[in-house]
C-alpha positions in Angstrom: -5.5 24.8 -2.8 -3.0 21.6 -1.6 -1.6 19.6 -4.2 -1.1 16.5 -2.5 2.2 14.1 -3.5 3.3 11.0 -2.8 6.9 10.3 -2.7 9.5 8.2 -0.6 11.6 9.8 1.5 14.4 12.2 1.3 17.9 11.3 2.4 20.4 13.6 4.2 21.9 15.2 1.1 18.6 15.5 -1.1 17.3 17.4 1.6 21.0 19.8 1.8 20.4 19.7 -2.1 16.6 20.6 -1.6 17.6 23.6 1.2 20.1 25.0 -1.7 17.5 24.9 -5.0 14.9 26.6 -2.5 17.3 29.0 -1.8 19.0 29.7 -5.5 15.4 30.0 -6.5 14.4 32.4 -3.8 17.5 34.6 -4.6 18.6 33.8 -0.8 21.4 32.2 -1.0 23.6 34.0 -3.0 23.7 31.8 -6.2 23.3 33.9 -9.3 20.7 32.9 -11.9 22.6 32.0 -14.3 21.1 32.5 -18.2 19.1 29.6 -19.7 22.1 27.1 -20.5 22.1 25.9 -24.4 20.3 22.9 -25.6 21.9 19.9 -24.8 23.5 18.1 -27.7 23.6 14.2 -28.0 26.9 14.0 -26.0 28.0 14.5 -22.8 29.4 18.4 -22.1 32.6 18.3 -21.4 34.9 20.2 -18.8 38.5 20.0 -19.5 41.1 19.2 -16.0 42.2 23.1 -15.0 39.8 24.8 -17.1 36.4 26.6 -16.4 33.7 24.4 -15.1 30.5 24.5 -17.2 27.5 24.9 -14.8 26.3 20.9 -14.3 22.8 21.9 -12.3 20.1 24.8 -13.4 17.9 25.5 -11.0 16.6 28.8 -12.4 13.7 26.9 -14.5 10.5 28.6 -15.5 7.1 27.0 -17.1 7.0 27.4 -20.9 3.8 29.4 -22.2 1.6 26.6 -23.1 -1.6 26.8 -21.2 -2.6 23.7 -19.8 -6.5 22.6 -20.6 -7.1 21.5 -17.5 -7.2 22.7 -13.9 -6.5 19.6 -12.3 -3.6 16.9 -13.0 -3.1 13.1 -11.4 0.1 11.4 -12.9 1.6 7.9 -11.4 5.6 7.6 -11.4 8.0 4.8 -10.7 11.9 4.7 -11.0 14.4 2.6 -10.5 15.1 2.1 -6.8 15.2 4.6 -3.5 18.4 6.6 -4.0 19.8 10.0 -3.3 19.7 10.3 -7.4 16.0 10.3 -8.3 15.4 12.9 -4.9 17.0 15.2 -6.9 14.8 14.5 -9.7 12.0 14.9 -7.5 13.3 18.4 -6.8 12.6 19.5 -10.2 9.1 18.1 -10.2 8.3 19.3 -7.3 9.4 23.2 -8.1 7.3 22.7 -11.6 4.1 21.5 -9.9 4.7 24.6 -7.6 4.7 26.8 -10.4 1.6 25.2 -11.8 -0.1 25.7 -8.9 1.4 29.2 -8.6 -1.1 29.5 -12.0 -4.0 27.4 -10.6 -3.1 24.0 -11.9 -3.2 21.6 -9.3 -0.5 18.8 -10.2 -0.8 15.9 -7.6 1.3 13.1 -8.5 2.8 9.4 -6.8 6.7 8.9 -7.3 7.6 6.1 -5.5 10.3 2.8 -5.6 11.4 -0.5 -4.2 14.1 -0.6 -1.7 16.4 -2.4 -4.5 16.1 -2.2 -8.0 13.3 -5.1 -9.6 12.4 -5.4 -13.0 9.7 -7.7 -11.3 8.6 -5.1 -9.0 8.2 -1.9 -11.3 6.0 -4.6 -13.8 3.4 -4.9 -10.8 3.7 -1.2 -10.3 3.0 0.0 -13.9 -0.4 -3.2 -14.0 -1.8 -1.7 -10.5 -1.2 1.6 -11.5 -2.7 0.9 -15.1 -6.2 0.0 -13.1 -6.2 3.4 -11.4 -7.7 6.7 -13.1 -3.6 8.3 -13.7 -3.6 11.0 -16.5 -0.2 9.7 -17.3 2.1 6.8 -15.9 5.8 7.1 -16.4 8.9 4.9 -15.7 12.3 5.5 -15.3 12.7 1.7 -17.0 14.5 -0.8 -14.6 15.0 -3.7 -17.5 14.1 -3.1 -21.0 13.5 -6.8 -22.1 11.1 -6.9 -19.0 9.1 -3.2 -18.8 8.6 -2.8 -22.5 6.2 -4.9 -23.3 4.5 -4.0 -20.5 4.3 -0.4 -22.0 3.3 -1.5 -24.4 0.4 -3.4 -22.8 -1.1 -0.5 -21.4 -0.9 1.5 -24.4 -3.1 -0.7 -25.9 -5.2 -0.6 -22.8 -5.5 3.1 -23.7 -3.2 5.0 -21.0 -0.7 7.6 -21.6 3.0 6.3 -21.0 6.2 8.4 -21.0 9.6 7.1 -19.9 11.8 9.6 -18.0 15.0 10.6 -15.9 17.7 8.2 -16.9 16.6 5.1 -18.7 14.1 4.9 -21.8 12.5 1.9 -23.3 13.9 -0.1 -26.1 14.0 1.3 -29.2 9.9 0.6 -31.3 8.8 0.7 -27.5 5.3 3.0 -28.0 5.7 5.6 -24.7 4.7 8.7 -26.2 7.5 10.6 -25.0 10.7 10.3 -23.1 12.8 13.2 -20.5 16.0 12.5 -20.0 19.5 11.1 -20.3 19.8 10.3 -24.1 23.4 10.3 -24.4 24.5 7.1 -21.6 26.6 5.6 -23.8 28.5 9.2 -24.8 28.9 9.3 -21.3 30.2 6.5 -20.2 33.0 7.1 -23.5 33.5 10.2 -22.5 35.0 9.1 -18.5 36.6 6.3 -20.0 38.5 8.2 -22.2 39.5 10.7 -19.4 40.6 7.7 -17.9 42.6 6.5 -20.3 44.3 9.8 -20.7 45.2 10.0 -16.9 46.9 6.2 -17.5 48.8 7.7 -20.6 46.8 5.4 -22.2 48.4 1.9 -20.4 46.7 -0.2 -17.6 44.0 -2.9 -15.9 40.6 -1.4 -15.6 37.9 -2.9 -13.8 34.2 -1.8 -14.9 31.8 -1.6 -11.9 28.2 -1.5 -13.7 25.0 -1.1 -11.5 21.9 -2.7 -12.1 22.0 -5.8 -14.4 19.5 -4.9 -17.4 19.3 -1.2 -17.1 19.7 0.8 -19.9 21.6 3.5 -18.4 23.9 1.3 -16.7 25.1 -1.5 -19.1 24.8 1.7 -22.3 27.8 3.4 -20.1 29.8 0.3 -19.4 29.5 -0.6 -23.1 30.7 3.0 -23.7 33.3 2.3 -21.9 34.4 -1.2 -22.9 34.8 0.3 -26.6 37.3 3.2 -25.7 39.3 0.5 -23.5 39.4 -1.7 -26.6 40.8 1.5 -28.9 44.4 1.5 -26.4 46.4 -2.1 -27.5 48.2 -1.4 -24.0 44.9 -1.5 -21.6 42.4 -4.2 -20.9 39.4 -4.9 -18.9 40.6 -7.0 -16.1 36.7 -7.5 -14.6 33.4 -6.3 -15.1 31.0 -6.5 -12.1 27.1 -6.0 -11.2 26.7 -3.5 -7.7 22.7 -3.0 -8.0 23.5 0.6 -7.5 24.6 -0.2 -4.0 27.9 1.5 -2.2 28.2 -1.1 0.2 28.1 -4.0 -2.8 30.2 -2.2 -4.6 32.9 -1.5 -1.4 33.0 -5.4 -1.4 33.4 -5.8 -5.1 35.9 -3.5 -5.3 38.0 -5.1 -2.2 37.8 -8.3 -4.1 39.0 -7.0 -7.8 42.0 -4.7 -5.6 42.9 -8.0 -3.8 42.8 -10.3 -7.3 44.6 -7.8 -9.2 48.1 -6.0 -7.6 48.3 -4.1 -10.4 45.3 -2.2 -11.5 45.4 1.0 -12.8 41.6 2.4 -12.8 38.2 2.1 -12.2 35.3 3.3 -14.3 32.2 3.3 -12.2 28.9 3.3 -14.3 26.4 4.9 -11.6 26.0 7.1 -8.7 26.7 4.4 -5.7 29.4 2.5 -7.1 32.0 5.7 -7.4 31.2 6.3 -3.5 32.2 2.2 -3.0 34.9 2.1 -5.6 36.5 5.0 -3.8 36.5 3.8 0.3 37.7 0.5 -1.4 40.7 2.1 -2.5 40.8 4.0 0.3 40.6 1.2 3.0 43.5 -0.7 0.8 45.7 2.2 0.9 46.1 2.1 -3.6 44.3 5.9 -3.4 47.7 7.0 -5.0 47.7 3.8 -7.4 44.2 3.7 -9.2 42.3 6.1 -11.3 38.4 6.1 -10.4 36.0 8.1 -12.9 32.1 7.7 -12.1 29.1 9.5 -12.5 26.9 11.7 -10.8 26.4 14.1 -7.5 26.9 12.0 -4.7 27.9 14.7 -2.1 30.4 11.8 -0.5 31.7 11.0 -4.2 32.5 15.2 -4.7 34.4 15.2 -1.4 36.3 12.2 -2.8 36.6 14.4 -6.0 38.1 17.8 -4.3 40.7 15.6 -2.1 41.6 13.5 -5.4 40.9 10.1 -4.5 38.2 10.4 -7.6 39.6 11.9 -10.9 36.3 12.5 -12.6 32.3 12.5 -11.7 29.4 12.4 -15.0 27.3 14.9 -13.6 23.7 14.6 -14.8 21.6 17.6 -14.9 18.4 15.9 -12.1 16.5 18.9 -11.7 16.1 19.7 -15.1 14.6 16.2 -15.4 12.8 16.6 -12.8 11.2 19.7 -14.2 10.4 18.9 -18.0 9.3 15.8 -17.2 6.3 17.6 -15.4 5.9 19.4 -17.9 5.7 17.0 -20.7 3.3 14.7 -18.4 0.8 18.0 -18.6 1.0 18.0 -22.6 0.7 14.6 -22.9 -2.0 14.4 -20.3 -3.9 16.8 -22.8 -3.9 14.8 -25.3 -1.3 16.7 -27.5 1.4 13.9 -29.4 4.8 14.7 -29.7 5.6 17.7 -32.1 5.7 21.7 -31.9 5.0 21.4 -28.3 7.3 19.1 -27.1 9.9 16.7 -28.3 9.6 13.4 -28.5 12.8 13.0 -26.6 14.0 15.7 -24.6 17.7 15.3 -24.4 19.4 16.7 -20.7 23.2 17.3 -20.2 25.9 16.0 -18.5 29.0 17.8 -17.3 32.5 15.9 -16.8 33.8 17.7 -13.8 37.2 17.3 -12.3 39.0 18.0 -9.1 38.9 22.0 -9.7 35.3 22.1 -9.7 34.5 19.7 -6.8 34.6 22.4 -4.2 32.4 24.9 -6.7 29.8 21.6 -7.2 30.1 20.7 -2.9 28.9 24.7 -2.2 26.4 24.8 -5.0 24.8 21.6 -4.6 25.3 20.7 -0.8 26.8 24.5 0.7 30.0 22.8 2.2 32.5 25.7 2.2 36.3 24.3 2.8 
């Protein structure tokens, strides 16, 4: 049997990152499979600076015992832009449809994005894909006040929509279900505040953002704009849009470093603007002078992590996305609403990590060994 998917391609560390899952999964590589971690709460997990490191990624994933009713799945996904991020959540799906398959359930699916992120562009993609024969349609949702209604439309129309990975629709949206980040706002509080603590509390901060409209993105920087406002001796200096771009955000950073002698940190709401933030700094010599948290697995923002040029990276749990999104898609494709079989939100971790887990995160992630 070939199960046939259709995804953009893989970048230089997906594909490192791909080469270590196979291998944790195969038992090759000398990762341990670790025990089934504990159910995410709402809020980000949190590792504290010098203490042990709470595993960010499971790869060790198996398929639940419900028995799909059908042999043969087709489901239609579209995310935000092309970026390292959502390869790794394609890693997940791809090991799930494996296993699947591995049971004689063919899972084909489409999993593609624009170059940069449009709220215009992912509204054409869900109406074309609407007018296709998909079990199931999910969005990773680029603008809520744009893609919503247009959820909405096509459940009317009578196809299955989830939302998934790290933004969901706004709140009354009708997707049936949602795999994912649930906690963006906990997490971008939860950096800020490590932040803060690093600054003893005093300081400029500057708030790189992302994408302009996306859930995930403005729900951290709003995370983060309340901590700052809880310290009387720190402000918010500037807040600025990268559209998850490094290089955008290399300029933007240059530009808030060169308007502001005297800023103290950086709190960097997605996974390109960390890697921007941080040559910024870098390429104006203030790597000694300002604090940069961030989020995510960017295997150029972890080698900023281990030599300290970062002082803490979000790390989202992408597999595990990856995988239970599959596997919701299959329920829902059956027909089955949210309930005993699956959540109506399924709520994934994050993991603060620090300095003395970058090199741990580096190997397991990307096998660099110092």
């Amino acid at each position: 049997m070939v199960r046939k998917t259709l995804r953009d391609g893989m970048g230089r560390g997906a594909r490192a990152l791909a080469a270590l899952a196979a291998a944790c999964l195969l038992g090759l590589s000398g990762c341990e499979a670790g025990e089934t971690p504990p159910a995410p709460s709402p809020d980000a997990a949190v590792s504290e600076p010098g203490g042990a490191q709470v595993e960010a990624v499971e790869f060790n994933h198996q398929l639940d015992e419900y028995q799909p009713r059908k042999k043969r799945y087709n489901f239609y996904f579209t995310y935000k832009t092309v970026h390292a991020w959502w390869d790794a959540v394609a890693l997940g799906m791809e090991d799930a449809a494996r296993q699947y398959e591995e049971q004689g359930v063919i899972v084909e699916y489409e999993y593609l994005a624009p170059a940069a992120a449009s709220a215009e562009d992912q509204v054409r993609r869900l109406e074309e894909a609407a007018g296709r024969d998909f079990d199931v349609i999910g969005v990773d949702v680029a603008d809520v006040e744009a893609v919503t209604p247009v959820i909405d439309s096509l459940i009317d129309q009578g196809r299955r929509v989830m939302t998934f990975s790290s933004s969901d629709a706004s709140e009354g949206c009708r997707r049936i279900a949602y795999v994912g980040n649930t906690h963006n706002y906990e997490d971008g509080a939860a950096l800020t505040e490590a932040l803060c603590e690093a600054l003893e509390g005093r300081g400029k901060v500057a708030v790189l953002v992302g994408t302009q409209g996306a859930p995930c993105h403005e729900d951290r920087a709003r995370g983060a704009q309340d901590v700052i406002a809880r310290y009387p001796e720190m402000e918010i200096v500037e807040v600025a849009y990268d559209g998850d771009r490094a290089d955008r955000a290399y300029d933007l950073t240059r530009g808030i470093l060169d308007r502001n002698s005297d800023l103290a940190g950086i709190v960097c709401c997605n996974m390109s603007n960390p890697v921007g933030a941080a040559r910024a700094v870098l390429a104006a010599g203030r790597e000694n002078e300002v604090v940069i948290v961030g989020m995510d697995h960017d295997q150029e923002a972890l080698g900023y992590l281990r030599d300290g040029v970062i002082y803490a990276l979000g790390v989202q749990d992408c597999y595990s996305i990856g995988f239970n999104t599959i596997q919701v898609a299959v329920k829902i494709a059956d027909g089955l609403p949210p309930g005993e079989e699956y959540p109506e939100k399924t709520e994934e971790r994050t993991t603060i990590v620090y300095q003395d887990g970058a090199a741990e995160m580096l190997r397991t992630l990307y096998g660099e060994i110092d």
